[in-house]
Backbone bond lengths (Angstrom), bond angles and torsions (degrees), N, CA, C in turn:
res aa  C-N    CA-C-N  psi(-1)  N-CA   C-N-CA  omega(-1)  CA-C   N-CA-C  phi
1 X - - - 1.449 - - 1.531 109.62 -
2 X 1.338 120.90 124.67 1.209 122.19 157.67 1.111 156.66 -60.37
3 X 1.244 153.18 93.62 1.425 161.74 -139.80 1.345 108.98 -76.62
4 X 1.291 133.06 162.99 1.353 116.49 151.21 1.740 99.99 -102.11
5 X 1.551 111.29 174.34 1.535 99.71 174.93 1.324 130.05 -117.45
6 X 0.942 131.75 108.23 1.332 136.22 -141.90 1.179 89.21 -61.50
7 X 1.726 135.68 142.27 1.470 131.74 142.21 1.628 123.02 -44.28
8 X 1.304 101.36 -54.39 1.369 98.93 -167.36 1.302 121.31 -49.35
9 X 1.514 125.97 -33.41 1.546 148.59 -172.90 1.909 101.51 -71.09
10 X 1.010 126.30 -13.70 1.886 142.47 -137.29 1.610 67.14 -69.76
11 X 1.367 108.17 -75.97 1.366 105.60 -151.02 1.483 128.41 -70.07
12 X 1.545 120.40 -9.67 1.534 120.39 152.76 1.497 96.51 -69.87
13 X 1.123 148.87 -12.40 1.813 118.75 -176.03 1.366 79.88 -98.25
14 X 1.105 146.03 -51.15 1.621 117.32 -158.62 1.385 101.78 -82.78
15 X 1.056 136.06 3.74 1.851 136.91 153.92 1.335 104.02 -87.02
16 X 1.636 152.46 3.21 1.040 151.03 173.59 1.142 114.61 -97.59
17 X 1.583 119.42 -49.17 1.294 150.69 -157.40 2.039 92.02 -87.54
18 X 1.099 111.09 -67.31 1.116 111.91 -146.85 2.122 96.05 -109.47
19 X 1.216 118.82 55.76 1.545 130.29 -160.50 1.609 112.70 -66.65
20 X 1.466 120.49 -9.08 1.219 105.34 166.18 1.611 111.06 -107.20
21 X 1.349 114.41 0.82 1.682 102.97 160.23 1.255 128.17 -121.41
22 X 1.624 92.63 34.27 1.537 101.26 159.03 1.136 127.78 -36.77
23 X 1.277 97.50 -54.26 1.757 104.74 -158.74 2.174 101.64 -96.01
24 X 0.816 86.83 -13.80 1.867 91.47 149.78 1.705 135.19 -97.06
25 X 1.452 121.89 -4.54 1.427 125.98 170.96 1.174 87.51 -91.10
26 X 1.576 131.08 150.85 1.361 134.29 112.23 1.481 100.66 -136.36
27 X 1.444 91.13 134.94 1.578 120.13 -165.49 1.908 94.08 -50.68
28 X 1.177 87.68 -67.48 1.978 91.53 -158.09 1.192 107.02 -48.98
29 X 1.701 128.12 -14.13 1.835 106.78 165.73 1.539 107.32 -114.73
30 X 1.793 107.81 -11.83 2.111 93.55 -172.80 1.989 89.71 -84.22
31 X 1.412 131.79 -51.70 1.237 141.38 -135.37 1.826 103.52 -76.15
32 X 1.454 107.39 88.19 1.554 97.82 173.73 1.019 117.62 -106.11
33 X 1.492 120.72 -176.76 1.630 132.66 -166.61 1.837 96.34 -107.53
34 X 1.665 113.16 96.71 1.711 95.75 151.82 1.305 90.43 -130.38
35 X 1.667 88.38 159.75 1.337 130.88 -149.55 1.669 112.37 -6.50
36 X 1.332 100.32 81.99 1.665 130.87 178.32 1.403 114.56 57.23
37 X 1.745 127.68 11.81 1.108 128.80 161.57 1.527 119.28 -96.79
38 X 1.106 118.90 150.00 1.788 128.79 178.43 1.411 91.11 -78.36
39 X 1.332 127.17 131.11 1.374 121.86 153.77 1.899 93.95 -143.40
40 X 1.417 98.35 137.29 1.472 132.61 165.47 1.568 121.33 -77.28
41 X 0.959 102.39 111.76 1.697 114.61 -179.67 1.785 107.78 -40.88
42 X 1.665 101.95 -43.51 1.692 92.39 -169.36 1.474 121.13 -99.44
43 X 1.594 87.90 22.02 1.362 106.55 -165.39 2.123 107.69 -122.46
44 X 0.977 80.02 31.85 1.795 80.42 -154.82 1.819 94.81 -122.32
45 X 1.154 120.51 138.30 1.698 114.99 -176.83 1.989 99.15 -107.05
46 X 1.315 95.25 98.07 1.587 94.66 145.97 1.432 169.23 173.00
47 X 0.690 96.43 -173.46 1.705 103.20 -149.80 1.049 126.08 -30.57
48 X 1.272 124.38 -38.48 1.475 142.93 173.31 1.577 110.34 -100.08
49 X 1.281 99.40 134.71 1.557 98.27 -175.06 1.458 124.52 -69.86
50 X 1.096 111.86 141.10 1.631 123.93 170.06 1.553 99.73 -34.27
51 X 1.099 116.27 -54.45 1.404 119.70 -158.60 2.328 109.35 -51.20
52 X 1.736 74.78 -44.39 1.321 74.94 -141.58 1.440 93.79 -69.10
53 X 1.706 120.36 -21.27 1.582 122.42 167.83 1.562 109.29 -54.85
54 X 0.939 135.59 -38.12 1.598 125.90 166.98 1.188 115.85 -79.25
55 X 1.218 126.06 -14.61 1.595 119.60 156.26 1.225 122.66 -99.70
56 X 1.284 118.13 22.86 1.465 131.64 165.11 1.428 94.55 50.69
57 X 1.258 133.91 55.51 1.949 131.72 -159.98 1.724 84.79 -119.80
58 X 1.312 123.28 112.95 1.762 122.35 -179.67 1.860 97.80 -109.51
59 X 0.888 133.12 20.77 1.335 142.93 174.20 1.363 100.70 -92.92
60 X 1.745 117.23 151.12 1.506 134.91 171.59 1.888 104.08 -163.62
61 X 0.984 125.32 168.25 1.176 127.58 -154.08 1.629 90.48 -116.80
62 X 1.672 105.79 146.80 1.658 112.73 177.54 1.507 104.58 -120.63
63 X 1.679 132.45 124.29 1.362 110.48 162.57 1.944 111.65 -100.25
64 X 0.673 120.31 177.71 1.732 134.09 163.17 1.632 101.50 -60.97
65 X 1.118 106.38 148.90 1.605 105.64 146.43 1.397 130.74 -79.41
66 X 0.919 108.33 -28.30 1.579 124.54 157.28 1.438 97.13 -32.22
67 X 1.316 129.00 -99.12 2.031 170.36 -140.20 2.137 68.56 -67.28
68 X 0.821 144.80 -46.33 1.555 126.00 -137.45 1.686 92.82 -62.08
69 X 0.503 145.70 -2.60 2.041 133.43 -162.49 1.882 81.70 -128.02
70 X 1.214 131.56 -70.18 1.321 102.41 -167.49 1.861 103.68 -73.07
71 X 0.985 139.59 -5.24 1.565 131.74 162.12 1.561 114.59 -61.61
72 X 1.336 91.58 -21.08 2.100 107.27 -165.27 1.908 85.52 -73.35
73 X 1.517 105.77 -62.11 1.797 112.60 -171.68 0.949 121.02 -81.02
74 X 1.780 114.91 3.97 1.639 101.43 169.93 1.640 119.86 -82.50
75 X 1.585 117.46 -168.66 1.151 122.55 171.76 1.338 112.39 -93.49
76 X 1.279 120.27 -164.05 1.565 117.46 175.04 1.302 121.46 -88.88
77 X 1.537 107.06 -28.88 1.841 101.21 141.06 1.618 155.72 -5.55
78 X 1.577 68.80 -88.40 1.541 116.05 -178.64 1.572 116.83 -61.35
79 X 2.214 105.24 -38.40 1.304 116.27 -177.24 1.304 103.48 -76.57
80 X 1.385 135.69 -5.87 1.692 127.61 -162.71 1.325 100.01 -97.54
81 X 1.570 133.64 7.66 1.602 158.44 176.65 1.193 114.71 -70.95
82 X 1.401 101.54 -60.94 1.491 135.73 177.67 1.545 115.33 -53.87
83 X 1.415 103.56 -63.64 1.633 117.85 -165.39 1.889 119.19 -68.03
84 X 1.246 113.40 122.98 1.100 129.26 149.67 1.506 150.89 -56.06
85 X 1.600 112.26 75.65 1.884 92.24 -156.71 1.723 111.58 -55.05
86 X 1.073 118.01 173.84 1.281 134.17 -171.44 1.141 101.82 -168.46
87 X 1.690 96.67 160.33 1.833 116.33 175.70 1.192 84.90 -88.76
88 X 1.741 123.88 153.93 1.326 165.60 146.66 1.461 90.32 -7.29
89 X 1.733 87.59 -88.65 1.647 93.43 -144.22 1.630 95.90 -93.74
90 X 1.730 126.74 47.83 1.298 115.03 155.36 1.390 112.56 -112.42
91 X 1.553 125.67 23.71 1.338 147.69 -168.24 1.663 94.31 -143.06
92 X 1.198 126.47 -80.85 1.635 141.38 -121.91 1.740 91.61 -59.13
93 X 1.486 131.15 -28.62 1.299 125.63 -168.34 1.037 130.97 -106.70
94 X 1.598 119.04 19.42 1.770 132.01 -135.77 1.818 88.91 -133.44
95 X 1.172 132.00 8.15 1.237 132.08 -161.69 1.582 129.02 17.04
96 X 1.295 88.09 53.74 1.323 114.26 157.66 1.900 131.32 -47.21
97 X 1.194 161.79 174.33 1.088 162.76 -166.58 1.368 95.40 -106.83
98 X 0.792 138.80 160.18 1.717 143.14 155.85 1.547 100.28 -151.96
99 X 1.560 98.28 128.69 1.439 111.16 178.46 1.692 116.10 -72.65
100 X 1.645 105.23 175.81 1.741 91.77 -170.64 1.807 84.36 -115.14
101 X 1.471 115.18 1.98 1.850 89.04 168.10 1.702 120.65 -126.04
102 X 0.804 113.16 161.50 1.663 133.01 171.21 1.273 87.32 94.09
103 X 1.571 139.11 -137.12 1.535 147.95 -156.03 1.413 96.84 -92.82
104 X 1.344 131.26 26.12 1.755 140.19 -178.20 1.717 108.89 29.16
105 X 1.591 108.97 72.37 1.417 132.18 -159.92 2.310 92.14 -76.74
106 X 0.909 103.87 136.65 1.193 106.90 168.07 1.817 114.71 -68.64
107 X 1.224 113.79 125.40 1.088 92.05 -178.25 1.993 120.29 -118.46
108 X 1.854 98.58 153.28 1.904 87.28 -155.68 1.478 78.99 -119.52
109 X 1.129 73.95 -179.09 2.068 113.04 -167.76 1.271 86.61 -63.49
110 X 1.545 126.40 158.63 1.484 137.08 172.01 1.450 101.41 -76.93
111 X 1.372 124.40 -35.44 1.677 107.32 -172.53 1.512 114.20 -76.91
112 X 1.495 109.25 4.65 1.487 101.94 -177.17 1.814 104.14 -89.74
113 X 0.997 121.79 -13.99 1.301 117.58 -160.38 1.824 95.74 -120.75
114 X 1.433 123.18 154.70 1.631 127.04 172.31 1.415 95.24 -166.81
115 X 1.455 91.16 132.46 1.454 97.75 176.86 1.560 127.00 -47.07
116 X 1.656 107.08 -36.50 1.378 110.91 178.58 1.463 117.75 -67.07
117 X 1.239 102.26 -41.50 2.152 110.12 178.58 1.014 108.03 -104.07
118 X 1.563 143.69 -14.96 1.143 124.30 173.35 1.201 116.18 92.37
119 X 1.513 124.01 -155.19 1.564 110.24 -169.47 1.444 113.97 -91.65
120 X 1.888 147.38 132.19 0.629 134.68 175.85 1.725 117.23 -101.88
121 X 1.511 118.68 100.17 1.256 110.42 -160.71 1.642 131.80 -69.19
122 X 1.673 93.99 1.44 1.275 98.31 162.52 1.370 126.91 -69.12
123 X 1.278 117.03 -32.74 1.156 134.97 165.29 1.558 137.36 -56.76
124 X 1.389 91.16 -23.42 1.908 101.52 175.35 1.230 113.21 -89.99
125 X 1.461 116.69 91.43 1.689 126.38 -166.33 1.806 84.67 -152.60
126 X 1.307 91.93 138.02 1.375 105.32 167.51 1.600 127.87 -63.10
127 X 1.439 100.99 -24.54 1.908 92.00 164.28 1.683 120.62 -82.47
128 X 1.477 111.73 35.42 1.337 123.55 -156.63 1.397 101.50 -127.23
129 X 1.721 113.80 -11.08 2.026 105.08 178.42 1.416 84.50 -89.92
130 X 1.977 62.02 170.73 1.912 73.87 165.35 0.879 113.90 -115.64
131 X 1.618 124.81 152.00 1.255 121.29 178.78 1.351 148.29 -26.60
132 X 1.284 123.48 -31.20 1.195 155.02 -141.01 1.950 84.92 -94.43
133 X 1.259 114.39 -46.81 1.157 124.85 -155.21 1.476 119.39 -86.16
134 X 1.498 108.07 -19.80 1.011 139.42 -174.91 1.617 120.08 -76.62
């Protein structure tokens, strides 16, 4: 049987549910209205960092598929060799790979990138690795 859900109660279940950010949700300043859904600031997954949206920062780093295994064993040095800057959103929506170490560089197919031309963003599409890499 279905309930309806009371509003008033909203915020003991997401203090039940979610017990170490209790004391960081409160509905009346995180909980807004887009386009007719409630969505919660500490509750929301994404991709691009908070940070860099308040620093207006549209840059993210690209490696090769090739570079991904020695980018994995380098230092933090060594990884700034590797990386490709890029705009945000000419990577962030193409479901690309993104690694989990150094600045978590998105990573593209080898035919999209050549040293002589550089990155070709038509080319950074996931039916574009190669297997091997995958």
């Amino acid at each position: 049987m279905e309930k309806l859900l009371e509003e008033k109660k909203l915020q003991l279940m997401i203090d039940a549910v979610f017990n170490e950010l209790k004391d960081e949700i409160n509905l009346d300043k995180d909980a807004i209205l887009v386009n007719d859904e409630w969505q919660i600031f500490y509750l929301q997954h994404r991709r691009k960092s908070v940070l860099l949206e308040l620093l207006d920062i549209d840059n993210v780093s690209c490696i090769i598929e090739a570079d991904e295994e020695r980018y994995l064993n380098a230092d933090f040095e060594k990884r700034k060799h590797f990386e490709i800057p890029v705009r945000f959103n000419s990577v962030a929506y193409k479901n690309l790979r993104q690694s989990d170490y150094g600045s978590n560089p998105f990573i593209i197919p080898n035919k999209a990138y050549s040293e002589e031309k550089g990155l070709d963003i038509t080319l950074a599409k996931p039916e574009y690795y190669e297997t091997k890499f995958i």
